[in-house]
C-alpha positions in Angstrom: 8.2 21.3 38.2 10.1 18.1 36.9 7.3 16.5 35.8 6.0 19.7 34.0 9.3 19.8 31.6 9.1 16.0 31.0 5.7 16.7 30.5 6.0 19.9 27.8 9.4 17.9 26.3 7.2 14.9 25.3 4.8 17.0 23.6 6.9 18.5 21.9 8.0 16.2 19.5 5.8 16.3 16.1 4.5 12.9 15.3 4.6 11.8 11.8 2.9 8.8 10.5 3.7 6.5 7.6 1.8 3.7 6.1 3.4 1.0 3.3 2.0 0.7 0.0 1.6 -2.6 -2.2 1.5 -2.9 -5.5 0.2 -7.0 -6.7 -0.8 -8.7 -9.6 -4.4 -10.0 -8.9 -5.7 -13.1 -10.6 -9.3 -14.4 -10.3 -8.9 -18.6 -9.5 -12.2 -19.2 -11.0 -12.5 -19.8 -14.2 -15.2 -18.6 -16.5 -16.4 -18.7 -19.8 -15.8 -14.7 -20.3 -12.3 -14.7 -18.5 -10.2 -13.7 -21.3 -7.4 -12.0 -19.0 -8.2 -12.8 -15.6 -5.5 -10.7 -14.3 -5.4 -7.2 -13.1 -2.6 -4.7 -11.3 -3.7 -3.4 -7.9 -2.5 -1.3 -5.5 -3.5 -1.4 -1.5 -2.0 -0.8 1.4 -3.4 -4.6 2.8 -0.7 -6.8 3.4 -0.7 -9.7 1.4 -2.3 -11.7 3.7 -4.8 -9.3 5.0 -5.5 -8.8 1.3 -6.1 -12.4 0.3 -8.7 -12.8 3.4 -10.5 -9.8 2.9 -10.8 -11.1 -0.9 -12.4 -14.1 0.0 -9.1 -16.6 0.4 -6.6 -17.9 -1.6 -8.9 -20.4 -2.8 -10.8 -17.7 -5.2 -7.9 -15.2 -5.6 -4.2 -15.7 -6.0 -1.8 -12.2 -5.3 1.8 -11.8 -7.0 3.6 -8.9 -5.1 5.3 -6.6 -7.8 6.7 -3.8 -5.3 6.2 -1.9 -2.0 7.0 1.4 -1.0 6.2 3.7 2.0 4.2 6.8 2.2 3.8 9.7 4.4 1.0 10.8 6.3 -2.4 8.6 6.5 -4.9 6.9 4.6 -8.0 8.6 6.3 -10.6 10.2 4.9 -10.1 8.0 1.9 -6.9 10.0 0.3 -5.2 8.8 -2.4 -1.8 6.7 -1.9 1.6 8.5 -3.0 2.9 7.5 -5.8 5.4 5.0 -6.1 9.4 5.9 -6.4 9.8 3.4 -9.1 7.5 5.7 -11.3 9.4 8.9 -11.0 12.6 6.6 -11.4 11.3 5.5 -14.6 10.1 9.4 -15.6 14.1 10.6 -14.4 15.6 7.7 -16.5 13.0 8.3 -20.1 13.6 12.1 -19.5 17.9 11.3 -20.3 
């Protein structure tokens, strides 16, 4: 019987999940002829490491973090990542 409530208690409890958000300034380390503005904003949810690696090393990519936030839910089934506080900050403050 003990092991029945323990067991109905535990499941219970509704799981959430979160994952953090990255936003980086991206700069290609070779140079070419055609690279005007080599430099681009992304947004992942790699960590800066992981996200240097998976784009072939710091040796061809360099990664300036600009701001992180966390998000609710999951990034399965490719869905979009929230949007960032900062940017319904800035919307409340241009809205005064």
């Amino acid at each position: 019987m003990k092991i029945i409530a323990t067991l109905l208690f535990l499941v219970s409890f509704s799981v959430a999940a979160e994952y953090r958000v990255y936003q980086y300034i991206l700069k290609n380390n070779i140079k070419t002829a055609n690279d005007q503005n080599n430099s681009q904003i992304v947004i992942s949810s790699y960590d800066p490491q992981t996200f240097i690696s998976y784009h072939g090393g710091s040796n061809l990519v360099k990664l300036d973090l600009l701001r992180t936030w966390i998000c609710p839910g999951h990034t399965g089934h490719r869905a979009d990542y929230c949007d960032s506080p900062y940017k319904k900050l800035n919307e409340e403050i241009l809205k005064k």
